[in-house]
N, C-alpha and C positions, 0 to 999 in steps of 0.2 A: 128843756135841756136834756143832751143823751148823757146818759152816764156809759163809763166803763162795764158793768156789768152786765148791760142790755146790749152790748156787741161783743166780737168777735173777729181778729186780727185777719185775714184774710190774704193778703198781701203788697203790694206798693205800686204809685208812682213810677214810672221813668221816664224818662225824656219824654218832649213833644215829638210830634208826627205832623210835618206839612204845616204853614201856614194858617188854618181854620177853626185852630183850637182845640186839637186832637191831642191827645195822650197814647203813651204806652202802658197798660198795667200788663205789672205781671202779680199772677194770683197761684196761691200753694193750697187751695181749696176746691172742691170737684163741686161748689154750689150753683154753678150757670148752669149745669146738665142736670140738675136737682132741681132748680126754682125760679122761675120765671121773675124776677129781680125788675123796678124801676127805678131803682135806686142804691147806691151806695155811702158810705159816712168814711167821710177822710178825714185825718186827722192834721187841723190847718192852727197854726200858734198855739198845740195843747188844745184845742179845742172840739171834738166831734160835730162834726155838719152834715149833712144828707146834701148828694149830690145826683141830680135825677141825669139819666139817660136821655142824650137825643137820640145817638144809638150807637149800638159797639159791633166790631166784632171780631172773631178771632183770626189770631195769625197762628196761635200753636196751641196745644192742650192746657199752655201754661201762662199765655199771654194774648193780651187782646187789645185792641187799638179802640181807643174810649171817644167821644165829644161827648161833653156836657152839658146841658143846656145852659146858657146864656153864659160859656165859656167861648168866645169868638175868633178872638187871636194869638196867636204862640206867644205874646207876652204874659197874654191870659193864664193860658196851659203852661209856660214856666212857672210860675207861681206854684205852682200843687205836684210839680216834680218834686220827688221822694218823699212826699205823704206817704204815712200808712192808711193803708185800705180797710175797710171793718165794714162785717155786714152783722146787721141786726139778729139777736138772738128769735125774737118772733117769728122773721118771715122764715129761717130756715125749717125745713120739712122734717127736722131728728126728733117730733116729739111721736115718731113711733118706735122710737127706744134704739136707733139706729143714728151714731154722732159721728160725722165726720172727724178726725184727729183733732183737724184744729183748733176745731170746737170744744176742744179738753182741755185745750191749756188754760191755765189757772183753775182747776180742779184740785181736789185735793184727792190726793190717794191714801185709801186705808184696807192695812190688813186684816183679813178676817179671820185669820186664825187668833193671830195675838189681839184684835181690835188694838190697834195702832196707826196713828196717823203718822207715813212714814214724810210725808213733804206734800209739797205743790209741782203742778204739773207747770216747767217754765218755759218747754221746748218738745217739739219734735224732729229725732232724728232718722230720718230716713234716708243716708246714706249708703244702708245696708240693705239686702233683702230683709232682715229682720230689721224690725221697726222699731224705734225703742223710745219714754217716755226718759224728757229729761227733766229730772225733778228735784228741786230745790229743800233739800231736809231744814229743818227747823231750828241747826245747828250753824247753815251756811254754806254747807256744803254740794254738790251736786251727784247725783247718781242716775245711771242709766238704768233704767225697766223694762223690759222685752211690753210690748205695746200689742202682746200677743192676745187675740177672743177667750183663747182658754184657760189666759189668767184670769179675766174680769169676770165678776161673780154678778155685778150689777153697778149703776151709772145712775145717779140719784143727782140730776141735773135741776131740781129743785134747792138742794143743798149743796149742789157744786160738787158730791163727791164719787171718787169712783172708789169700790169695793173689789179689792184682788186676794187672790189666794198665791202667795207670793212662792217661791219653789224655796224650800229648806237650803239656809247658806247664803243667797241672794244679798241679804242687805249688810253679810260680811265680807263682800268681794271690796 
């Protein structure tokens, strides 16, 4: 059985494509030009499944037309429109200390001046040239974090947590 913690949200489902069983994903992660992939884990009644490649490929930087193996007919491939997509925490190549965003959420962020856990990583917003973590405080609340290299002090992806030097003020805005 996969658990939650051994993947990673990736991106979804959308419509079929043709007759043969084809899918459209679209994916908010740069791991296909990272990691040679046979597979993917969708997320079908709650449940995480690995879904191997007949083969895909892309139509834009951000989406790609899928067959699955022994996915045959658009009845088929309806079935698994608007799954969530998740790839596996192993195969990804970040264990040389270099983590995709997406890869961060559900992380926990702690400052290192105050050692303080300020929340969980629930979102990434990248609508802006500045990137920002959307993080869930421990109160309910949510706050944005600039997602910026030169806050983060260190990424302890064993413990799930990321370590910032937060700028003076920040978590009073």
């Amino acid at each position: 059985m996969i658990h939650e913690e051994e993947v990673y949200r990736i991106g979804k489902i959308g419509k079929t494509h043709g007759v043969r069983g084809e899918v459209t994903m679209m994916f908010d992660d740069d791991v296909f030009d990272r990691v040679d992939a046979e597979y993917v884990i969708l997320k079908t009644e709650g449940i995480l499944v690995p879904f191997f490649f007949d083969e895909y490929r892309f139509r834009s930087d951000e989406t790609a037309i899928v067959k699955f193996c022994d996915i045959d007919t658009q009845e088929q491939a309806r079935q698994l429109t608007n799954c969530e997509v998740f790839f596996p925490r192993n195969l990804s190549d970040s264990g040389n200390g270099e983590y995709s965003l997406t890869e961060l959420v559900g992380f926990e962020i702690k400052d290192c001046i105050y050692n303080k856990v300020i929340g969980t990583v629930c979102g990434i917003d990248d609508a802006t040239t500045n990137i920002l973590f959307v993080v869930k405080t421990e109160t309910g609340g949510n706050l944005l974090i600039p997602a910026s290299p030169e806050l983060i002090r260190e990424i302890d992806a064993d413990g799930k947590t990321i370590i910032m030097t937060l700028p003076e003020g920040l978590l009073e805005i």
